[in-house]
N, C-alpha and C positions, 0 to 999 in steps of 0.2 A: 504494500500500500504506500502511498504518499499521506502528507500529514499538511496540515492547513498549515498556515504563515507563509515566512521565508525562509527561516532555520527553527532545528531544533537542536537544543541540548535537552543532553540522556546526562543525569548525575547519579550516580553510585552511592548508595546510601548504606549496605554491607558489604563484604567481601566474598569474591569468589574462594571456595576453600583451596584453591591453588595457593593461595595468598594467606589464608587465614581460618582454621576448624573451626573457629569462635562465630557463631550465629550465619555462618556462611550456606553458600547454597553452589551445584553444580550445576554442569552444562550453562543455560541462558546465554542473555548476550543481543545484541542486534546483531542481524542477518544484514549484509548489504548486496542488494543483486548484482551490481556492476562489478562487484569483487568475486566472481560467480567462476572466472576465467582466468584472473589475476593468478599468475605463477608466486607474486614476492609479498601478496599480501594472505591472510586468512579471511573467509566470505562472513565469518562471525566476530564482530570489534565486542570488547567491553573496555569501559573505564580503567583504569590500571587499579586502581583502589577507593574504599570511601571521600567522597568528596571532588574527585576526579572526574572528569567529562570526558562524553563524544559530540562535539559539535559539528552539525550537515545540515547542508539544503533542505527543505522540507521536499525537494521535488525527486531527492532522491528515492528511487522505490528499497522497502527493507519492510522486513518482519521482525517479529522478535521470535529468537530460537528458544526451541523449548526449555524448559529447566527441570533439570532431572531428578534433583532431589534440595531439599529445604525451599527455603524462600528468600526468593531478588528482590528486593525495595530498590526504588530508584524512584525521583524527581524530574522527570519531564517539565520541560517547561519550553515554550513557543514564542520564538520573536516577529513581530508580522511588522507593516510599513500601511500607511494609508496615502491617496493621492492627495497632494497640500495643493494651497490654491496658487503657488508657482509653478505646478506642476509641470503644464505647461511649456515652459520657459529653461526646465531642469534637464538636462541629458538622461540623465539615469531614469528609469521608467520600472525600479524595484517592485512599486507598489501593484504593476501589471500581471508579476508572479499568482500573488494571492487572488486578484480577479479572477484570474485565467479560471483557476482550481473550486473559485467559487461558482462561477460561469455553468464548468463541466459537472457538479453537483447538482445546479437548479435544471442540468438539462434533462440529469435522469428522469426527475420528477414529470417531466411534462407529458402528457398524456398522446402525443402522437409524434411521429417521425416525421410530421412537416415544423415543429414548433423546436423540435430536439434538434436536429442535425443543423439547422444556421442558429440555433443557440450553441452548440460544438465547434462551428467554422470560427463564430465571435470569439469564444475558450481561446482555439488553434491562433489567432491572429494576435493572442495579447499577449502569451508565450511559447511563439511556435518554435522553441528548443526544447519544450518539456515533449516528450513522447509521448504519454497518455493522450493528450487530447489527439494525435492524429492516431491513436490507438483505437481510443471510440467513437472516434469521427468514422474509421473504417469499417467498424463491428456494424454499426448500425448502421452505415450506405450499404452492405452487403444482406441485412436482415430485409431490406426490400421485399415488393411482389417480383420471383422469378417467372411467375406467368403474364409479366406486360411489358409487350417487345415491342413499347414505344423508343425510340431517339434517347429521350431521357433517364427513361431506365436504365440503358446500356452506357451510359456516361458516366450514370450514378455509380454502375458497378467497376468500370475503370477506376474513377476516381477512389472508389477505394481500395482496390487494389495498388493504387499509386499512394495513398495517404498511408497505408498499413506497409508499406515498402521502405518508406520515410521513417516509420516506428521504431523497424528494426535496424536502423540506420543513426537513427538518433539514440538507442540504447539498443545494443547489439546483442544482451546477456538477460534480453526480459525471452520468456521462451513462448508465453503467450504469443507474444507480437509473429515471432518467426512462424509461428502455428500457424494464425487466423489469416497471416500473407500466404502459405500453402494455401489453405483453404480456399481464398479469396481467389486466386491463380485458378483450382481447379473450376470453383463456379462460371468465372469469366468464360472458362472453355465450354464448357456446357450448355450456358446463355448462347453463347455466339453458334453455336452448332443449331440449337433447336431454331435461332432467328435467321436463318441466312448468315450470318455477320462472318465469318470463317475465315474473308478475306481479308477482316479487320484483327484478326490476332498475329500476336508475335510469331516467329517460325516457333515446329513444333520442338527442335531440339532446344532452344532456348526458354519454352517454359517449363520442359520437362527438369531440365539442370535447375531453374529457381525454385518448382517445387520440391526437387529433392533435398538443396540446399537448405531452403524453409524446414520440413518436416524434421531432416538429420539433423541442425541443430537445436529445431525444439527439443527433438528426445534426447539428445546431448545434455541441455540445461537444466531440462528437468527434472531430472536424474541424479545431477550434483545437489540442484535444488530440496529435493527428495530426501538425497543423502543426508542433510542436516536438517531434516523436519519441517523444511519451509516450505512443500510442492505447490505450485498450481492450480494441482488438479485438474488439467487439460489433460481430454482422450486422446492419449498417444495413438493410441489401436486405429481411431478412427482415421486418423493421418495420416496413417499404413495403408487404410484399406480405401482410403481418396488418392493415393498415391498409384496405387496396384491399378483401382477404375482406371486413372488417366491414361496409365503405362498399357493397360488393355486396350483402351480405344486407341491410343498408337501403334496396337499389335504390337506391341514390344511383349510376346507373352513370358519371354524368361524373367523378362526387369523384372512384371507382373508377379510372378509366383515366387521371387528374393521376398518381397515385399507383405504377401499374402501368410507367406512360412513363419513371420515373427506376430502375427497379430495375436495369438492365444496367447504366446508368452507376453507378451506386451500389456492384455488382459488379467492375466493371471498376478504380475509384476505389482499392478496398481489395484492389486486385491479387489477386482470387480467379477470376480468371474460368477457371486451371487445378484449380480444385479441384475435390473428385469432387463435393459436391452443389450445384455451381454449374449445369451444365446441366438438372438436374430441378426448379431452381428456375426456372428461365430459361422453362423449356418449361409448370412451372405458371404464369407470371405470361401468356404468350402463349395459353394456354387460356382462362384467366382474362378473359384483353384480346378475345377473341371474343366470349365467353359477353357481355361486357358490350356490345360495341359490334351484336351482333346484338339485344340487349333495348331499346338504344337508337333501333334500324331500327326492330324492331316497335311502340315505343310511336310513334314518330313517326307511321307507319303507323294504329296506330288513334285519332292527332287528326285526320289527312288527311278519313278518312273518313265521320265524323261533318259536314263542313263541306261533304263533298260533295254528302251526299244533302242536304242544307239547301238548296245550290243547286238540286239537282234541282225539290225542292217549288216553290221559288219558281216 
């Protein structure tokens, strides 16, 4: 999550027992995502000791990691900026931070996707270095009606797969972001087939390589993520098995079936394998895994035969 203001300080009110057995507590800590990747840093910061701070951006995205045993005290506390009546006149435009963030809060609320999404764009335009807002500026330009193949529609759904492209570019280590850009990639193809539009998409080797890029580092991060108790909880599985569709309609049915082969463990990994739409995924990706491997029979099938009658002749 991100946290209102423009920073926060995290103060340390006891100590970690690394430091101190006395009233202390294990694990905890902030999670920071951008350190997700970092070779020379640790992705969980704590205070050095009582009294001690972490001071960050508020726009920084972080959790806090679990705490294993006793109890963390710690003092939060929030510094924000309001716009003065120089504001105007002032270079620095700090107090824009906080709007943005308050912007993309009042937009969830609003009851339709015509009142939300240029309440998003206002968000994106008052801090367009924070990723979130072009994060759910693209969630919900893709949440659209995919059954209306107006102009508009199809712009709508570029544009977010261009604003979700920007996300993961603007924070490289959020694993959401890299997800819902696969995703986004794979709609756009789907759109543009059922509309005519075909001739309006990238070549097909160049979206195949961004969604795979997209999906492999989501499950990359989310994974690390995982590891220290902080997940997502974004359907890996389901990334695999929009990856495997696209790679099928490219007839690519080997990619296909690489992709098809990790979806149960991928399932099983994020402990869903009791959920209700774990077995209709389960049962599409093994549909799926025929349709491919039977296209693989038949192509095999008509190289054979071509080589045979060649003998024949001779």
């Amino acid at each position: 999550h991100q946290d209102g203001g423009i920073y926060s300080i995290n103060i340390a009110l006891n100590s970690h027992k690394d430091i101190s057995n006395e009233n202390g507590f294990t694990g905890g800590g902030t999670f920071f995502e951008a350190f997700t990747d970092d070779q020379n840093l640790s992705s969980i910061q704590r205070p050095e000791s009582p009294g001690h701070a972490i001071f960050h951006k508020t726009t920084a995205r972080h959790a806090g990691a679990p705490t294993t045993s006793g109890i963390r005290d710690i003092l939060v506390i929030f510094l924000t900026a309001r716009k003065s009546e120089e504001a105007d006149n002032v270079e620095s435009k700090t107090w824009r931070i906080e709007r943005a963030m308050r912007l993309q809060s009042i937009a969830k609320e609003l009851p339709s996707r015509d009142l939300l999404i240029p309440c998003l764009e206002i968000a994106k335009s008052n801090d367009p270095t924070n990723s979130e807002m072009s994060y759910w500026l693209g969630v919900h330009l893709l949440q659209g009606d995919m059954n209306d193949p107006s102009d508009e529609r199809w712009n709508e759904i570029c544009y977010g797969v261009d604003v979700l492209r920007d996300s993961t570019l603007l924070n490289p280590a959020d694993a959401r972001a890299h997800y819902h850009h696969g995703m986004a990639i794979s709609a756009r193809h789907k759109y543009a087939m059922r509309t005519q539009r075909a001739h309006l998409l990238p070549p097909a080797d160049e979206a195949a390589n961004s969604m795979i890029n997209a999906f492999e580092m989501a499950i990359r991060l989310e994974r690390k993520c995982a590891g220290v108790g902080c997940k997502n909880c974004i359907n890996l599985a389901a990334g695999y098995l929009t990856l495997a569709d696209f790679m099928a309609r490219l007839k690519s049915f080997e990619k296909a079936i690489v992709y098809l082969e990790q979806i149960e463990g991928l399932v099983s990994e994020a402990g869903d394998l009791d959920q209700h739409w774990a077995p209709s995924m389960l049962q599409q990706a093994n549909s799926m895994m025929e349709f491919c491997t039977a296209e693989m029979a038949k192509k095999k099938r008509s190289e054979v035969l071509p080589n045979e009658e060649k003998v024949q002749t001779l």
